[in-house]
C-alpha positions in Angstrom: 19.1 230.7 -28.5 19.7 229.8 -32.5 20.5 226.3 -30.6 17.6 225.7 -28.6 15.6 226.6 -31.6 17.3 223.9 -33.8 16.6 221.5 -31.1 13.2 222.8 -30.9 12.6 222.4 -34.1 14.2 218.6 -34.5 12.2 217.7 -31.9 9.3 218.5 -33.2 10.2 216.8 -36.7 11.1 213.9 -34.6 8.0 213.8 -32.6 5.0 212.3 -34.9 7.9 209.5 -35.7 8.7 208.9 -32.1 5.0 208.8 -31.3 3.9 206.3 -33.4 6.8 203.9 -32.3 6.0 204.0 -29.2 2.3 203.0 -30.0 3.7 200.6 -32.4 6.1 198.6 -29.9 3.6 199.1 -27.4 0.5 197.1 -30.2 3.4 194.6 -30.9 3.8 193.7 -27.1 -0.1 193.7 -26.9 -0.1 191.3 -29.9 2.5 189.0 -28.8 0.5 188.8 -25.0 -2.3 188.2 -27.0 -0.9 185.5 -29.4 0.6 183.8 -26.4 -3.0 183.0 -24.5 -6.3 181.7 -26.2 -7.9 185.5 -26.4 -9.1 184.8 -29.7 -12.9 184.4 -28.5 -12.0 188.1 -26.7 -10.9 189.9 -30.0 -13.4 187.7 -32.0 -16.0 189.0 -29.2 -14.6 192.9 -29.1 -15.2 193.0 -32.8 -18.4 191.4 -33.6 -20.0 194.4 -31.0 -17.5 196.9 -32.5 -19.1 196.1 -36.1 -23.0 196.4 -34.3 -22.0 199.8 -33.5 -20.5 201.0 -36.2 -23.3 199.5 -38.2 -26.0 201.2 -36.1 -23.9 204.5 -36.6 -23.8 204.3 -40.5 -27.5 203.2 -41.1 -28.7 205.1 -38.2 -30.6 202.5 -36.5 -31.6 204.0 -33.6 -33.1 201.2 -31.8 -29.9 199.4 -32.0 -27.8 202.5 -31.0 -30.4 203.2 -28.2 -29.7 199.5 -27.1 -26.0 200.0 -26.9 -25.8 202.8 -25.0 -27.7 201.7 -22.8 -26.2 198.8 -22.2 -22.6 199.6 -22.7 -21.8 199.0 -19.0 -23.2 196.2 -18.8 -21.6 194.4 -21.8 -18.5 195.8 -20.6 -18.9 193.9 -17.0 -20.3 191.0 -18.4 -17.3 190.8 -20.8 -15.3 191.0 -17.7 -17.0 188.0 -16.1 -17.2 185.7 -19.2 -13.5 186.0 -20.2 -11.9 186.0 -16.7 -10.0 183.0 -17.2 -8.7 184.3 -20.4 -8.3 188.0 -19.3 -6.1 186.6 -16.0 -4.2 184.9 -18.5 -3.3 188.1 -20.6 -2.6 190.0 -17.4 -0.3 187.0 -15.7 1.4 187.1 -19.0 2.1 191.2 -19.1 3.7 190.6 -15.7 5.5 188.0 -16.5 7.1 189.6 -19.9 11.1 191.0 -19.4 10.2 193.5 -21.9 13.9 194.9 -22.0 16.1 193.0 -20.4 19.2 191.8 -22.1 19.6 188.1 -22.1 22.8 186.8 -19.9 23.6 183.5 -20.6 24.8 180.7 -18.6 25.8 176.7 -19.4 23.1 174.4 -19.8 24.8 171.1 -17.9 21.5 170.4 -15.9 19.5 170.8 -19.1 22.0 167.8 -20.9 20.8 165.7 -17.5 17.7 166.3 -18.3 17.5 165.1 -21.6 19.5 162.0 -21.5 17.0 161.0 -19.2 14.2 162.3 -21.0 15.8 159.9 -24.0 16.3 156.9 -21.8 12.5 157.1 -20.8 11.1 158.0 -24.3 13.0 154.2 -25.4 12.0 152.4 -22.0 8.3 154.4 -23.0 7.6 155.6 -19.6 6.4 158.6 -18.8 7.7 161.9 -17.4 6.6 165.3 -16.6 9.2 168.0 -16.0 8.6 171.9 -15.3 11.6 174.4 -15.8 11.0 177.6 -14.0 11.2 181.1 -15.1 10.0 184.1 -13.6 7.0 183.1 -12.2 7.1 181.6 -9.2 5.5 178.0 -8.6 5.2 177.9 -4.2 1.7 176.4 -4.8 2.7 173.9 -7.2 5.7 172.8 -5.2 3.5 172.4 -2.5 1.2 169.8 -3.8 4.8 167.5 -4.0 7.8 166.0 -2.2 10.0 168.4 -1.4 13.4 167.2 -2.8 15.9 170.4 -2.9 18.1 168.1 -4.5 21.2 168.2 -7.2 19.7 167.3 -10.4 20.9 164.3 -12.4 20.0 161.8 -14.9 19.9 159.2 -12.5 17.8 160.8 -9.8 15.3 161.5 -12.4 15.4 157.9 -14.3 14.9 157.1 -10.2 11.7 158.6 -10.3 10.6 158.0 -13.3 11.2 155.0 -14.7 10.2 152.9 -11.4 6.2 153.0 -9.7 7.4 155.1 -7.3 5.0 157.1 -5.8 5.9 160.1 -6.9 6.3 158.7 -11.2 3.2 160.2 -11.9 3.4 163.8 -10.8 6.1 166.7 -12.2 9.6 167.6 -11.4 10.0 171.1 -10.7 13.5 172.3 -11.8 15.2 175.0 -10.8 18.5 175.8 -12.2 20.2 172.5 -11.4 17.7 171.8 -8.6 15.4 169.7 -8.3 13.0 171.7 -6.2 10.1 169.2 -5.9 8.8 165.9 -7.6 5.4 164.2 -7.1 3.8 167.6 -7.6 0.4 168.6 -9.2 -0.7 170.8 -12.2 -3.6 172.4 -13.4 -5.2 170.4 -16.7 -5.6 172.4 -19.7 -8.7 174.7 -19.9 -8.3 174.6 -23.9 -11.2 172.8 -25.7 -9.4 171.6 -28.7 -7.2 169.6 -27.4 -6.4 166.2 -29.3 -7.8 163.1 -27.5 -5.0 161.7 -28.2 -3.2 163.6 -25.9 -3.1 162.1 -22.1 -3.3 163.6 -18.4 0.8 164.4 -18.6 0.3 166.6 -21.8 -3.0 168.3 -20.5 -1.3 169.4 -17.2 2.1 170.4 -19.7 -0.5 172.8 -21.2 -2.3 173.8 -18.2 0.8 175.1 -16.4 2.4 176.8 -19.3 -1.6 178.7 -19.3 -1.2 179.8 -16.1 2.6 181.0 -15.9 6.2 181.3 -18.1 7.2 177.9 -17.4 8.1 175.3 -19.6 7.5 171.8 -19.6 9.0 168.7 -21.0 6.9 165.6 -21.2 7.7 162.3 -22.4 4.5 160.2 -23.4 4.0 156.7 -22.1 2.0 155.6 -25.0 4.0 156.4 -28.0 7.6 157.7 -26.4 7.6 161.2 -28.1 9.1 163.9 -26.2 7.5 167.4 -26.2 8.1 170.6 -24.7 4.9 173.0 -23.7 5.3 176.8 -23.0 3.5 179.7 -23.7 0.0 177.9 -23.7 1.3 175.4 -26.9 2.7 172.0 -26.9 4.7 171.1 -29.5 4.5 167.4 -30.0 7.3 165.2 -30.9 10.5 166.9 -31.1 13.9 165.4 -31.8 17.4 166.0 -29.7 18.5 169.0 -31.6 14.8 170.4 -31.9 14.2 170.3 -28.0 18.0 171.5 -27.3 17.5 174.5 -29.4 14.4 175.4 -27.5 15.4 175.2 -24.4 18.0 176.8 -24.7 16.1 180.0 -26.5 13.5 179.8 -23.4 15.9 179.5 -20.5 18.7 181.6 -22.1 20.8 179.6 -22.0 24.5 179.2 -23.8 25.2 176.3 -26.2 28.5 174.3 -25.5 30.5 172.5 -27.9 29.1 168.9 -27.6 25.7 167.8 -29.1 22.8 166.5 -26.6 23.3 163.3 -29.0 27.0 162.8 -28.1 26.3 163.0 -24.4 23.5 160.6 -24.7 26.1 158.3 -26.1 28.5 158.6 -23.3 25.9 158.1 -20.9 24.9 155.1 -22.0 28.1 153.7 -22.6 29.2 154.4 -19.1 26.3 153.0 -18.0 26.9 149.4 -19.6 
């Protein structure tokens, strides 16, 4: 029994500690959703009404508090209809998090093909739009294209791209070292503060990387900068080693022992 007890007893020590890290992993994951979609007009929202309250509370307006009650419900369902977009956002984003899986990583050849192409265009400064899946599953984007189901190379993507063909101005959709679909659609960006710089390629990068996990690389036609969009951002303008890196973090993949810039090289030579 004396060992029960001592268990017992370190459990109970252990309890408060293991409480609290549980709500604190738990806020952390909440944050990190959060932080991944444009929710800030929801928490800005949540806390401007929070503050009514609590000021009704402390300087007992009644009127106010009357008010609120009342219409608790209400606020709450028209809170609901006002943020859908962003609240679908936050819940595709909770199912689309591997909150404990361990990473197994594999060799990134397709991702080199890729990028030499991606490099070729960004000189020749035509455009390209390419979406890397994750998790999520894109049927309904795949649909809107050509169905290709085809080994993925440089050369078939410098095919598409770099000619008027009539599939140059939609996405790739790669999976693994697939390429699942070209010619295909994407959802424009719902974000209002997007630079007008920025063309139709980078406002459907954005919008697809809203909606789901995957991650996009676009090339721009105007200025030849290549940038990769995930997790409702685009980052703008990356070099070789910045967009390996990446890529490699967000598809878990395994860095060989070459450099993107030494295949580049290659490539080109053997192509002259």
């Amino acid at each position: 029994m004396n060992i029960f007890d001592d268990l017992s007893k370190l459990y109970d020590f252990i309890r408060p500690f293991f409480d609290i890290g549980i709500i604190a992993f738990l806020l952390y994951k909440a944050y990190a959703v959060m932080r991944k979609t444009n929710s800030v007009q929801i928490i800005r929202s949540a806390v401007i009404i929070a503050f009514a309250y609590a000021a009704a509370l402390l300087f007992k307006l009644s009127t106010l508090q009357w008010i609120l009650n009342i219409l608790a419900q209400g606020i709450l369902i028209c809170f609901a209809i006002v943020f859908q977009p962003e609240l679908r956002k936050i819940f595709l984003k909770i199912g689309q998090v591997n909150w404990f899986a361990f990473r197994n990583r594999t060799k990134h050849s397709y991702v080199d093909a890729v990028l030499i192409a991606a490099d070729q265009l960004s000189k020749l400064k035509r455009g390209m739009l390419v979406v890397f899946t994750r998790r999520t599953k894109l049927d309904d984007i795949i649909e809107t294209g050509t169905k290709l189901n085809a080994d993925l190379s440089s050369s078939l993507l410098l095919t598409i791209f770099a000619f008027n063909t009539t599939m140059h101005d939609g996405a790739c959709v790669i999976q693994g070292g697939k390429v699942i679909a070209a010619g295909c659609f994407l959802p424009l960006s719902e974000q209002y503060d997007i630079k007008k710089t920025f063309g139709t390629r980078h406002r459907a990068a954005l919008g697809i990387s809203e909606a789901t996990d995957a991650v996009v690389l676009v090339v721009s036609e105007e200025s030849g900068a290549i940038s990769l969009a995930y997790e409702s951002r685009l980052h703008y303008d990356l070099n070789s080693d910045e967009l390996m890196q990446r890529l490699e973090t967000l598809l878990e993949l395994k860095t060989e022992d070459y450099t993107i810039e030494d295949t580049i090289d290659e490539n080109t030579t053997d192509n002259r």
